[in-house]
C-alpha positions, 0 to 999 in steps of 0.5 A, spaced: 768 072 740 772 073 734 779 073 733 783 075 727 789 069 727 794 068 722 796 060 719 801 062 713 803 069 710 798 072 707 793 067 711 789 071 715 783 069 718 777 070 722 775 065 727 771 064 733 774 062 740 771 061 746 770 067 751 772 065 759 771 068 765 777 073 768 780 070 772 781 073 780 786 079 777 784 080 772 778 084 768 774 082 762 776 087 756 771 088 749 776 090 744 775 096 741 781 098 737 786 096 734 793 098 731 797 094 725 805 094 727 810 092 724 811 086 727 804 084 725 806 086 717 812 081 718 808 075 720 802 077 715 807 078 709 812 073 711 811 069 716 815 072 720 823 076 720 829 073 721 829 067 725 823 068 728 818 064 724 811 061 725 810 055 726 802 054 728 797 059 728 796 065 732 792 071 733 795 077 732 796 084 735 799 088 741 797 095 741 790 094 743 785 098 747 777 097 750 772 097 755 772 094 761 766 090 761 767 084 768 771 085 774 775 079 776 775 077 783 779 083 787 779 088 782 777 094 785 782 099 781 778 099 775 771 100 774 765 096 768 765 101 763 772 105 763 776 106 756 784 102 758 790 102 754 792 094 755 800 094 755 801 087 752 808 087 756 807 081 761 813 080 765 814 073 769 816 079 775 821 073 778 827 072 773 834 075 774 833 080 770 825 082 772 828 083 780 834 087 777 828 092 774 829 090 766 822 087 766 823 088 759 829 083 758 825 078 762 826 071 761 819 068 761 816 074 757 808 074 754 808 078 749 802 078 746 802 075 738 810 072 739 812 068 735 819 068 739 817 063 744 814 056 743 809 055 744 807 061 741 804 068 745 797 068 742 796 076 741 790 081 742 786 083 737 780 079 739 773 082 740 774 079 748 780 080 751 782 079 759 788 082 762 790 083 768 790 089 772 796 091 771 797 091 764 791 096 764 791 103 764 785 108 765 785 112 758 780 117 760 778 123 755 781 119 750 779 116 743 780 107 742 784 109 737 788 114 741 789 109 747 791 104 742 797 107 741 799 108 747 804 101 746 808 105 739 809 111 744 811 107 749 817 104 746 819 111 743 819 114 750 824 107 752 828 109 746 829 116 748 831 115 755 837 110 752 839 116 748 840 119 754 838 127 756 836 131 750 835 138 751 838 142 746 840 136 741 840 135 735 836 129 732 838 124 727 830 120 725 832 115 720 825 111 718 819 115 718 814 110 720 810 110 726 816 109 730 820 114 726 815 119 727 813 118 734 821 119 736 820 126 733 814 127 738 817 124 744 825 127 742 822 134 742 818 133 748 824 130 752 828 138 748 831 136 742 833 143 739 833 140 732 831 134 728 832 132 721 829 126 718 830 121 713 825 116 709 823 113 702 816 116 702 813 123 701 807 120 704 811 118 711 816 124 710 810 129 711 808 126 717 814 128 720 814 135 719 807 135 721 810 131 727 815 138 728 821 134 724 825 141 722 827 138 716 825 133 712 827 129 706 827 123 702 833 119 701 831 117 694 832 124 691 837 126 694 845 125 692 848 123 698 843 126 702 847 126 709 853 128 706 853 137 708 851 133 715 859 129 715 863 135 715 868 138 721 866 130 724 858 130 724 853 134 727 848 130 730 848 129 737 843 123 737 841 118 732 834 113 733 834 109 727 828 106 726 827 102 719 832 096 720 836 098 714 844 098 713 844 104 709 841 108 714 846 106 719 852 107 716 850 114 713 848 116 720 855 114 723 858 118 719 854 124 720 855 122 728 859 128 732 864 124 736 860 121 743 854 121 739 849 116 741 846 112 736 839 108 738 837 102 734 830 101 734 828 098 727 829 090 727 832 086 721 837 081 720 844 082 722 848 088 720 856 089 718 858 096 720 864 101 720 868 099 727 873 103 725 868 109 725 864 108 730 871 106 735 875 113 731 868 118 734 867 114 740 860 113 739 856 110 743 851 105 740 844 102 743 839 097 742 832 099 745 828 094 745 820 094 748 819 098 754 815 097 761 813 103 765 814 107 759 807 105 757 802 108 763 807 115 762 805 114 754 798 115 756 798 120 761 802 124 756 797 124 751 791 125 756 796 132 758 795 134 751 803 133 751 804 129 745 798 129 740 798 122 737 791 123 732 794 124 726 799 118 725 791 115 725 790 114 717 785 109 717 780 105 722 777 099 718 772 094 721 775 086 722 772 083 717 775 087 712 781 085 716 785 082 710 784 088 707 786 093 712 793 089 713 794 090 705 792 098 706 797 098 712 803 095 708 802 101 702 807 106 706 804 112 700 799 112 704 798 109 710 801 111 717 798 107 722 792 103 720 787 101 726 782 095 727 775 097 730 773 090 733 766 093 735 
């Protein structure tokens, strides 16, 4: 089979490796789709983000789905020919933090294409994939594409339930990336009543009023964009900052009511931020970091028709032009979500 593996920044390349038989557990998957993440980005620009570099080759990918081709011994909740969105969530199930239900803090996590551990997590995009049966979830009546997805949605769902309950909120989105507007999708679903978002491209901002963002509008071309959102002490009941940058984050402190909540979701390095401001609103600030069972309910949603996930997908490219794809999925004036079709 073949498998997209990176070497250095901007060294991708496609390689053969060799196919096993799944294990007892496990079901043997043929790839079909492919997203490019963020994470994805950083390692093919960079080698990586912040601390975490790469040091030996890996395959990269975590938001995969496909078809269900072998059965490993014991399998008998899936069936040869079913569409599964794979969860690249690998939970150890006997640390601390796993028995404490936070598997998404496991200590021995395997997450597909890691460079966190070493040695590192080899990833999913790959035309042959075995995973067990509980990273599998049946995505009957979806697209590849569209099951795929299933991984973004899932950390906006765990994002939403950090922020708490949202039902007549108003809604801060800085970062319209696919992140950024899967928050709009999953805050609106969870009741949010109003949603501003914010962003640097005209591209990704009509995305997010496609996505029911209420107002919408780039940072760039705005003086001081945020600022009607700073008087009589903030407006916005939540926050969910989802592009890593500083400047994102201070201005939504400032336009936070006092109590407000603000969810990091974007990765980048560390941050100096206005204590005393936070302290004087007495905001609430979260971290949201993977997800768990949120994946199979990110799923279920999508087959409901409760959160319509198709337009975030602008391009499927075939793996060999994979080099190609990660450069279009790097150009946020026209690029959303850029997938990888492995067939």
């Amino acid at each position: 089979m073949k498998s997209l593996i990176i070497h250095a920044p901007r060294d991708l390349r496609i390689e053969e490796q060799q196919v096993t038989p799944p294990a007892a557990g496990e079901v043997q998957i043929t790839m079909a789709a492919g997203g490019i993440c963020g994470s994805d980005l950083h390692y093919y620009q960079h080698g990586g983000f912040g601390a975490i570099k790469l040091r030996e080759p890996m395959v990269l990918g975590h938001e995969v789905a496909g078809y269900v081709t072998a059965l490993g011994d014991g399998v008998t909740a899936l069936e040869v020919g079913q569409l599964v969105a794979v969860s690249p969530s690998r939970p150890c199930g006997d640390c601390k933090f796993c028995l404490s239900g936070q598997p998404n803090h496991c200590l021995n996590m395997r997450f597909y294409g890691s460079a966190m551990p070493f040695p590192h997590i080899q990833g999913a995009f790959r035309q042959v994939l075995n995973a067990s049966v509980a990273q599998c979830a049946v995505a009957d009546g979806l697209s590849a594409g569209e099951a795929a997805m299933a991984e973004p949605l899932a950390v906006c769902l765990h994002a939403v339930r950090q922020a708490g309950p949202m039902l007549g909120k108003s809604v801060l989105v800085t970062g319209c990336g696919p992140i950024g507007v899967l928050c709009i999708l999953a805050a609106r679903r969870a009741g949010a009543d109003h949603i501003v978002a914010t962003d640097m491209s005209d591209f990704t901002l009509q995305k997010a009023r496609e996505a029911g963002a209420d107002i919408a509008f780039n940072v760039t071309k705005v003086d001081k964009p945020l600022q009607p959102y700073m008087s009589d002490k903030g407006t916005f009941d939540v926050q969910f900052e989802c592009s890593g940058a500083v400047s994102a984050l201070t201005a939504g402190i400032h336009a936070m009511r006092p109590k407000g909540t603000i969810v990091q979701l974007g990765l980048s390095g560390d941050m100096s931020l206005p204590m005393m401001a936070i302290t004087a609103k007495e905001l609430n600030l979260k971290g949201s970091f993977r997800f768990h069972e949120e994946f199979s309910t990110g799923v279920s949603l999508m087959q409901k028709g409760l959160i319509d996930v198709k337009p975030l997908i602008t391009q499927s490219i075939p793996m060999k032009d994979a080099v190609e794809a990660f450069e279009i999925a790097s150009d946020r004036t026209r690029a959303m979500k850029t997938q990888i079709e492995f067939a």
